[in-house]
C-alpha positions in Angstrom: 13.7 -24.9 42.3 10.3 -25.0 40.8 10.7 -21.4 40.1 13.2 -21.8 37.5 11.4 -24.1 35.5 8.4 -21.9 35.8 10.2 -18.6 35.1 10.9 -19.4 31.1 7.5 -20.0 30.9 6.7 -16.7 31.6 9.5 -14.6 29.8 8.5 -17.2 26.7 4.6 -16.2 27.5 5.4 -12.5 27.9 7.3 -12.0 24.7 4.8 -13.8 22.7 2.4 -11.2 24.1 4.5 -8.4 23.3 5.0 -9.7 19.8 1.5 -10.0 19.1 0.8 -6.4 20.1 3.5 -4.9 17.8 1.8 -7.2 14.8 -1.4 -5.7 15.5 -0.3 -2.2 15.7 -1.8 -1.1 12.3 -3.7 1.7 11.5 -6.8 2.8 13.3 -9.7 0.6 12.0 -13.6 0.7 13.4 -16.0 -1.5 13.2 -19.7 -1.3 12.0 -20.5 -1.8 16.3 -18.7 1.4 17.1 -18.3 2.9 14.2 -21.0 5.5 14.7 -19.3 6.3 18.5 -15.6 6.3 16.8 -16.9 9.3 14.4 -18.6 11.0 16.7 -17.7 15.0 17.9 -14.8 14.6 15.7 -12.9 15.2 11.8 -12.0 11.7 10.8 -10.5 11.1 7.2 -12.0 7.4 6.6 -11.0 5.6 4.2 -14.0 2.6 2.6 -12.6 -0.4 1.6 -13.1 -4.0 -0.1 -10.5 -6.7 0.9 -11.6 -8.1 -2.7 -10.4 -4.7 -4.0 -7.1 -4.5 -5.9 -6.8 -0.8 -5.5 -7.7 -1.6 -1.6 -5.1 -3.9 -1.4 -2.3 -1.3 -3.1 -3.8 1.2 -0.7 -3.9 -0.3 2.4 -0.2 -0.8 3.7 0.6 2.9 2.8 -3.0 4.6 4.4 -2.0 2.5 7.6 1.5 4.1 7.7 -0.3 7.3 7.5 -2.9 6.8 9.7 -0.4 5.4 13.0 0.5 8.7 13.0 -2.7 10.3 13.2 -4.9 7.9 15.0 -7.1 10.3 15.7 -8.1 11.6 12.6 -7.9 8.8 10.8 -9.6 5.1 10.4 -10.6 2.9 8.1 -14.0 0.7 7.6 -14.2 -2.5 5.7 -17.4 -2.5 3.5 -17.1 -6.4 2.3 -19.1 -7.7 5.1 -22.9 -8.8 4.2 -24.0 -7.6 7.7 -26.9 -5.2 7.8 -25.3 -3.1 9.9 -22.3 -2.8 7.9 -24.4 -2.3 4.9 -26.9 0.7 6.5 -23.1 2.4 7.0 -22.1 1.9 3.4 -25.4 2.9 2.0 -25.6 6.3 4.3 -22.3 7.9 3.0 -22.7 6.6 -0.5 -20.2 3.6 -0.8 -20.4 2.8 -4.3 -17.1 2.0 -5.1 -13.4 1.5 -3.3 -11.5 2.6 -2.4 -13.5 5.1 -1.0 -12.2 8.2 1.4 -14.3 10.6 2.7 -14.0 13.4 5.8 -16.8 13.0 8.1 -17.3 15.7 10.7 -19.1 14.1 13.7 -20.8 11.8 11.5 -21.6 13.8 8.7 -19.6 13.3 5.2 -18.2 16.6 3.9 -16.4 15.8 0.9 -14.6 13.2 -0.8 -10.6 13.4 -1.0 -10.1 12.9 -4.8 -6.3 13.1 -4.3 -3.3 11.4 -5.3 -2.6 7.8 -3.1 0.8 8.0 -2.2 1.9 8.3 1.5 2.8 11.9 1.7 0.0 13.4 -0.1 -2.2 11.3 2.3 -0.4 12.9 5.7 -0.6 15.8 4.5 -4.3 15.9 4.1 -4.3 14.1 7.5 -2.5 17.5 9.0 -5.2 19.8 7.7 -8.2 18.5 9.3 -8.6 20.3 12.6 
């Protein structure tokens, strides 16, 4: 009997869970503790950002659409934090302004996509990074 009092508990628990995992299933997004490790031996297309940002803001929602289909090539990195470490990141590639996208190849900035914001334009510079 006490099982099916229990049981509910659990389905409840269990789809709660679940819920929360599809919620957090955004874009690929690093932090300043592994962001060095989570550039490394790889093209990433990373996109600088300021949650204070209006053209962040506008940006954001599309560049995570993008980006949950190439999680491997692409992440982004908030810059708004006053951390030193996050700072030393923002200073080494040049973070003057946001939003901010550059290509790193294992670390090291190659160039800056200058290109249009809209979805497709976006996956389809995510395609050509190998």
């Amino acid at each position: 009997m006490k099982f099916n009092r229990v049981l509910p508990w659990y389905a409840l628990l269990l789809i709660l869970l679940l819920c929360a995992s599809l919620m957090n299933r955004e874009g690929f997004t690093t932090s300043a503790s592994t962001f060095d490790q989570d550039v490394a031996g790889k093209k990433v297309f990373v996109l600088f950002y300021s949650k204070d940002c209006g053209h962040c803001t506008k940006l954001l929602p599309k560049w995570e659409k993008v980006s949950l289909t190439h999680p491997d090539k692409m992440t982004s990195f908030e810059c708004s934090s006053k951390d030193a470490k996050t700072q030393a990141i923002c200073k080494k590639y040049g973070i003057n302004s946001y939003p901010t996208m550059l290509v790193l190849d294992n670390g090291v900035a190659q160039n800056t996509y200058d290109g249009d914001r809209e979805e497709e334009l976006l996956d389809d510079f995510a395609k050509s990074l190998n």
